[in-house]
C-alpha positions in Angstrom: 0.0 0.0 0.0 1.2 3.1 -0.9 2.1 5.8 2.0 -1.1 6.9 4.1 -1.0 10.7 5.5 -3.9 10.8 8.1 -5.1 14.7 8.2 -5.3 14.3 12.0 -3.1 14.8 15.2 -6.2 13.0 17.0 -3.9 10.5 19.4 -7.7 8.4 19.4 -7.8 8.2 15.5 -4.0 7.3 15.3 -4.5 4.4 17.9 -7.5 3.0 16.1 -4.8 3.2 12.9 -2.1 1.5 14.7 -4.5 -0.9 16.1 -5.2 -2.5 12.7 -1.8 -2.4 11.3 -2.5 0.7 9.2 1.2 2.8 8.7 0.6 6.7 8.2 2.0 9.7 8.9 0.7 12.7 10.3 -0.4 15.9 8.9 -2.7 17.9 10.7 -5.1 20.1 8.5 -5.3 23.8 9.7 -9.0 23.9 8.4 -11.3 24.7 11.2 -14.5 23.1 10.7 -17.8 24.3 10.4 -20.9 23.2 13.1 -23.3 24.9 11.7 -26.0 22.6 10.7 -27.8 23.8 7.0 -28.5 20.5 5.8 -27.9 17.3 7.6 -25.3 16.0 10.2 -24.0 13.6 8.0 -23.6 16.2 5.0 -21.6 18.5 7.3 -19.2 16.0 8.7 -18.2 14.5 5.5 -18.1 18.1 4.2 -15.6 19.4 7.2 -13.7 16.0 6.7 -13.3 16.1 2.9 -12.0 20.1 3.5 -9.3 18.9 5.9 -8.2 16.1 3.6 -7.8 18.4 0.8 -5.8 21.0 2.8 -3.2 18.3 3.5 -2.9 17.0 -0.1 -2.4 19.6 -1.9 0.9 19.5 0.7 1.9 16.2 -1.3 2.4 15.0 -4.5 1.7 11.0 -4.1 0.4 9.0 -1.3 -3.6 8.6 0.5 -4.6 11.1 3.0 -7.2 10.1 5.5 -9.5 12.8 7.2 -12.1 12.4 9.6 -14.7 14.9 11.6 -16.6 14.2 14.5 -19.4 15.9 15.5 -22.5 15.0 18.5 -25.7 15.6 17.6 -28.2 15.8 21.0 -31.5 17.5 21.2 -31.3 18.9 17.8 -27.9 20.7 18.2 -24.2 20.1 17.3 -22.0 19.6 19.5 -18.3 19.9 18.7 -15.5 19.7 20.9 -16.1 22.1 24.4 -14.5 26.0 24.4 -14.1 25.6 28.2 -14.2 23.9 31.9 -18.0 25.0 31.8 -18.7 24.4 28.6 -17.5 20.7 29.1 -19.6 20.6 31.8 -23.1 21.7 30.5 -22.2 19.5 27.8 -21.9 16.7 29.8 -25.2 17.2 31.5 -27.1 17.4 28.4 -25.9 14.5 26.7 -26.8 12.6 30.2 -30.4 13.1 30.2 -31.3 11.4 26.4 -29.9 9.5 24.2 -27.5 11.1 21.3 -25.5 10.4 18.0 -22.3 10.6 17.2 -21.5 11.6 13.4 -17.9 10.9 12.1 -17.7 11.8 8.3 -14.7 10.4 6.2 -12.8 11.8 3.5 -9.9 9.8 1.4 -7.7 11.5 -1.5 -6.0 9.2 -3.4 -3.9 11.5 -4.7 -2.4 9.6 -7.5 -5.5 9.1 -9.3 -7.0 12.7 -7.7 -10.1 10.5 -6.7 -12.0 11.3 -3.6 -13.2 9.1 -1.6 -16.0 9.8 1.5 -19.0 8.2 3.6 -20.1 8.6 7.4 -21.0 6.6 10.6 -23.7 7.3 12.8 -23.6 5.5 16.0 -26.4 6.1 18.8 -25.4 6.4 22.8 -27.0 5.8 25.8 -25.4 7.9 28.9 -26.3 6.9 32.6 -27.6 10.4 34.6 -24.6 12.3 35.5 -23.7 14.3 38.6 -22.0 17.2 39.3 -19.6 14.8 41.4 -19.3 12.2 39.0 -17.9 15.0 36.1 -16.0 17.1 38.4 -14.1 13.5 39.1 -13.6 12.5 35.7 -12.5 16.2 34.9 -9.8 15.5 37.5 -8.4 12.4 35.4 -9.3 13.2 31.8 -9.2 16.6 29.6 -12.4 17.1 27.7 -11.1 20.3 25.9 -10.2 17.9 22.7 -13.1 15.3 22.4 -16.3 15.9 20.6 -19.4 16.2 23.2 -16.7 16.2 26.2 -15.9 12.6 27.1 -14.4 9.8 25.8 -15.9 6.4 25.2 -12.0 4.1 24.7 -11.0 5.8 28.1 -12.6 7.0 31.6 -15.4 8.4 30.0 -16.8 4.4 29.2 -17.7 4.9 32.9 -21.0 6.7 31.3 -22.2 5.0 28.9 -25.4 2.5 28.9 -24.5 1.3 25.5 -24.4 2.3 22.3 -26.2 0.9 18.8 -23.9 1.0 15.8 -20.0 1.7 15.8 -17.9 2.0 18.4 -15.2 2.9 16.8 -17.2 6.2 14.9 -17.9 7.1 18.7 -14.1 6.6 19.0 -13.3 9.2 15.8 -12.8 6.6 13.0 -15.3 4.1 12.2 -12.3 1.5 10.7 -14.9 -0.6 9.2 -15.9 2.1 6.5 -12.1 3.2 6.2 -10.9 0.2 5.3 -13.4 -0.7 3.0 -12.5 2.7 1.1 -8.9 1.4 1.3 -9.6 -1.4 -0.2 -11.4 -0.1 -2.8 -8.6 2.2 -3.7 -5.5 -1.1 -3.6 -8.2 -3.1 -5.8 -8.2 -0.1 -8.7 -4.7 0.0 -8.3 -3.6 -3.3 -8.3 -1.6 -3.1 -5.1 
């Protein structure tokens, strides 16, 4: 397989690489992404992700870059990763009084071929009620400043969770199913 460039300095997204035996390297987009919602969740994750995958390519002249956007949606509204301690925090409460879903769009540039690759996971959650003592504790052990609706679901943040219907690994930002197929896809048209 030729190199993969993953558009991401997302420590979650490069473990569920590694985990699967996928080599990359890392090149963070500097697109900031949009949460403003003007058609559907799915349409603006893939959109965000496919904008951050063609900032980095047009860095590189060969090779696959793999970009990814995460985004919560609960009671209507997106929910992106928290601007503060108190932002975290109302988050937090919200998502623990209904159920929510977790949007991760996927963009892939073979750059080779300048094809473009892109799909999204939606993955539903189930939080047990929160308390101000249970997130003031897991503030203590875990930053939610860089996760998407303020917790995360591979670390202390499982804690929370009821369960979940779909992909856990969209909940964890990369649902590894859908990237690989897309891989796949690509190595088949190539003949690698």
């Amino acid at each position: 397989m030729r190199e993969v460039i993953l558009a991401s300095r997302s420590k979650a997204r490069q473990k569920c690489l590694r985990q699967v035996g996928i080599k990359f390297r890392v090149s963070a987009s500097r697109v900031k992404e949009q949460h403003i919602l003007k058609t559907t969740c799915s349409r603006l994750v893939i959109e965000n992700a496919l904008s951050k995958a063609r900032d980095v390519a047009k860095r590189y002249k060969k090779g696959i870059v793999v970009a990814a956007d995460t985004v919560v949606l609960a009671s209507g509204r997106i929910i992106g990763k928290p601007k503060s301690m108190n932002d975290a925090r109302k988050t937090l409460k919200l998502l623990s009084r209904k159920p929510q879903r977790v949007y991760t769009g996927i963009a892939v540039i073979d750059i080779d071929r300048n094809k473009i690759f892109t799909d999204y996971e939606k993955t539903k959650i189930y939080m047990v009620k929160m308390t101000d003592s249970d997130i003031s504790d897991y503030f203590k052990r875990t930053s939610p400043l860089d996760k998407a609706g303020s917790f995360d679901i591979q670390g202390r943040g499982a804690k929370f969770i009821k369960r979940i219907d779909g992909c856990f690994d969209n909940v964890v930002g990369l649902p590894i199913t859908k990237l690989k197929k897309i891989l796949k896809e690509i190595n088949e048209e190539t003949g690698r």
